[in-house]
C-alpha positions in Angstrom: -12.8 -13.0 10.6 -14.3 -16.2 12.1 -17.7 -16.6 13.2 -19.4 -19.3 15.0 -20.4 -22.1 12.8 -23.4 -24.3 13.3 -23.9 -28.2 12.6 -26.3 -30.5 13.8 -24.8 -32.3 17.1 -23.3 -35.6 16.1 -23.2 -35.1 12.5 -19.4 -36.2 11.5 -19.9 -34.6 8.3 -21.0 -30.9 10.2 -17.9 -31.4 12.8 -15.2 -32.4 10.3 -16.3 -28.4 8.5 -16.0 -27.4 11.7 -12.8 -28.8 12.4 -11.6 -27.5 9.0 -12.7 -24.1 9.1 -10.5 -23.5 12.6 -7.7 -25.5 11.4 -7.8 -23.0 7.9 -8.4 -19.6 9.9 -5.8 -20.6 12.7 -3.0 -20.8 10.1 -3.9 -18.0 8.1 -3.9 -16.2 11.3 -0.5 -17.0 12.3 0.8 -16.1 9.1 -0.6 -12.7 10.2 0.4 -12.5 13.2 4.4 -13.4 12.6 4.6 -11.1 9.1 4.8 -7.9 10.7 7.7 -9.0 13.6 10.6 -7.0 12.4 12.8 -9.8 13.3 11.3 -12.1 11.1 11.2 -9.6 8.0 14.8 -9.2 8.7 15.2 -13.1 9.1 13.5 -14.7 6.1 13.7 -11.0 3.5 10.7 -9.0 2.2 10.0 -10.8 -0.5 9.5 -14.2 1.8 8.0 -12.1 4.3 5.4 -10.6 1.5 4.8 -14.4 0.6 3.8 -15.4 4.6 1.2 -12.4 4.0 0.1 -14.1 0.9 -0.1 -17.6 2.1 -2.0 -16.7 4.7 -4.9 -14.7 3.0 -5.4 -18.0 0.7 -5.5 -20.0 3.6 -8.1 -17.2 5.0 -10.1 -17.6 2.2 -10.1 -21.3 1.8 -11.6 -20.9 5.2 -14.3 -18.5 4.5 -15.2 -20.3 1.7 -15.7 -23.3 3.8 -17.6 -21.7 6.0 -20.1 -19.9 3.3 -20.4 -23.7 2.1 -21.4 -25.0 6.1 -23.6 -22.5 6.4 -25.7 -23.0 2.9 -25.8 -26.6 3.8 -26.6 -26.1 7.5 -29.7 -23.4 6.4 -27.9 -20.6 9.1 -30.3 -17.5 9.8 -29.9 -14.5 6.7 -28.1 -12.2 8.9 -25.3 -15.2 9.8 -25.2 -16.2 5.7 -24.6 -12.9 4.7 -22.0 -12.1 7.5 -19.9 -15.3 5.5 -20.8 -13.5 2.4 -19.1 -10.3 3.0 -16.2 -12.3 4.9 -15.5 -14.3 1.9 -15.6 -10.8 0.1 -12.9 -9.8 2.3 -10.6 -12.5 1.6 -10.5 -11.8 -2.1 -9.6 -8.5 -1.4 -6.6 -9.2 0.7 -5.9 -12.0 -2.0 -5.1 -8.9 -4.2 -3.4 -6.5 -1.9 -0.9 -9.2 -0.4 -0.1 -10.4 -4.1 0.6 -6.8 -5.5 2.3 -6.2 -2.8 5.1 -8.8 -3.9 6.1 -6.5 -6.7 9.3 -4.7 -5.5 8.9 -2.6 -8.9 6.0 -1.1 -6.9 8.1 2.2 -6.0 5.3 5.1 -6.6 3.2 5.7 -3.3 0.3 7.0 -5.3 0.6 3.6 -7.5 1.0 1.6 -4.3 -2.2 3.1 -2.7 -4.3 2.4 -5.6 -2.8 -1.4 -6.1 -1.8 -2.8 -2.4 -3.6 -0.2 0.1 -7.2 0.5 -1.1 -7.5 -3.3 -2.0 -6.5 -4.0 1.7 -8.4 -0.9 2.7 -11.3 -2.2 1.2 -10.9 -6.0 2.6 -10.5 -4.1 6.0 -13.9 -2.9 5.8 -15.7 -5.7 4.8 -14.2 -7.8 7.8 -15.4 -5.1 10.1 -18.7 -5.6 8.7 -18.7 -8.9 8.8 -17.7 -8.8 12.6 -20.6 -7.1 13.6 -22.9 -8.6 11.6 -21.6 -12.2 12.9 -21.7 -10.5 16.9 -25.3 -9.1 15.9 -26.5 -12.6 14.9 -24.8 -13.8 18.1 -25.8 -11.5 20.7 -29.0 -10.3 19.3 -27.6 -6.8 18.5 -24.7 -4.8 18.0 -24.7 -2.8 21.5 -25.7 -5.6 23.3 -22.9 -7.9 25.3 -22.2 -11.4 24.0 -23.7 -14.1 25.5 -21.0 -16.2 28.2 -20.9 -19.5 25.3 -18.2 -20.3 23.0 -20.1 -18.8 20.4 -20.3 -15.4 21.8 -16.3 -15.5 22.6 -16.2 -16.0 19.2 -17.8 -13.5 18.3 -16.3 -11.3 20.5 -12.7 -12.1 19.7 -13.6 -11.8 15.8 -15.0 -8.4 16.1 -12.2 -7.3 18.1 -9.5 -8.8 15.4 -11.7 -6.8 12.5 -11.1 -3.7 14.2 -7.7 -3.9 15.2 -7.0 -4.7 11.0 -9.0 -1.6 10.5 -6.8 0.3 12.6 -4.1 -1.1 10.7 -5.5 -0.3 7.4 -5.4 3.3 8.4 -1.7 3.4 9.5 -0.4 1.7 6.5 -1.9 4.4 4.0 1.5 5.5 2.3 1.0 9.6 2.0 2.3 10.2 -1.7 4.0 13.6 -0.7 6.7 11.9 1.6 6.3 8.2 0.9 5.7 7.5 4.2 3.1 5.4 5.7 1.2 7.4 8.3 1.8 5.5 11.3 3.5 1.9 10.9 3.5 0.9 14.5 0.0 1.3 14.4 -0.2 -0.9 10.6 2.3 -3.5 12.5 1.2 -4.1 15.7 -2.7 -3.6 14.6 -2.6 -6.6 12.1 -0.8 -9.1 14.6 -3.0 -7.9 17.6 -6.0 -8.5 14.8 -4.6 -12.1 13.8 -3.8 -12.8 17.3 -8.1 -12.3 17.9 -8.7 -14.4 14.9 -6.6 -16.9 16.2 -8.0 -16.9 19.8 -11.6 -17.4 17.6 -10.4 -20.6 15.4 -8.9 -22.5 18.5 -12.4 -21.7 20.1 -14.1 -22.5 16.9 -12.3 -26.2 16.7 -15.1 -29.2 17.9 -14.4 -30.5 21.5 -13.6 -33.9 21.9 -15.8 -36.4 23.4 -15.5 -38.0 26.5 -14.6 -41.7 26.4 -16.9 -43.5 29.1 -15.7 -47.1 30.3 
């Protein structure tokens, strides 16, 4: 989900993005990463806990768009413009999914797959591409290993998250003939492992600090 972002050094305008677009993708992320807890479904309800989901894909695409917007104004390379591109594509796709999925009228697995899991499914995909489209830019390939700077960890740590909602995507497909999703440990544990990632990339992501010299 989040990639490196570039600014020119010094520029407060280029840092406070920055400082934005980690802020943004770290609370989307924990809204990801808490949702699927069966303790907190069973805490706060399934409609609340459909909400968190919601919540935090706005707050993941308030993010991407911010980022789409740095790197238009910061001319990033074509292969890093179109990696935000598809991310922001993403987003909107979860948008949908996490919103249909607050209809508790939704009882028809064949309905549900069609209106909350190819959505998701979809929105799945795109993150995946964006992840290795964002490590290509940053490592100079997809096979290659990142480069030992923030901006390859960041890298890293995204594509790991994108595949780990992939994973997920696949184990929440609901099979119409029993209504069951096909594996929900794997749909659970494979979006909070994925949000955790995202997280561990926006905390990285967030500007340093200068030092204060006497």
């Amino acid at each position: 989900m989040v990639k490196a972002t570039r600014h020119t050094h010094g520029h407060s305008a280029g840092h406070t993005r920055t400082w934005w677009i980690g802020v943004l993708f770290s609370i989307g992320s924990v809204c990801f990463l808490v949702g699927p807890f069966p303790g907190f479904v069973e805490l706060v309800g399934s409609h609340t806990d459909g909400m968190v989901f919601f919540v935090g894909s706005i707050f993941f695409t308030t993010a991407a768009a911010l980022q789409l917007l740095d790197g238009v104004v910061t001319h990033e390379d074509r292969l890093d413009l179109w990696a935000s591109i598809v991310q922001l594509g993403g987003t909107l796709y979860f948008n949908v999914s996490t919103w249909r999925a607050l209809d508790s009228a939704l009882d028809d697995p064949t309905a549900y797959d069609k209106l909350v899991w190819a959505p998701d499914a979809i929105g799945s995909v795109l993150f995946l591409v964006s992840g290795l489209m964002a490590y290509a830019a940053t490592s100079g390939g997809v096979f290659r290993r990142w480069p030992r700077t923030r901006p390859g960890a960041i890298a890293a740590w995204n594509l790991l998250g994108c595949v780990a909602f992939g994973i997920s995507a696949i184990g929440a497909y609901l099979v119409p003939d029993t209504g069951d999703v096909v594996d929900l440990a794997a749909a659970n544990v494979g979006t909070s492992f994925g949000a955790l990632c995202f997280l561990v990339g926006a905390l990285l992501l967030l500007p340093r600090q200068p030092q204060v010299t006497a």
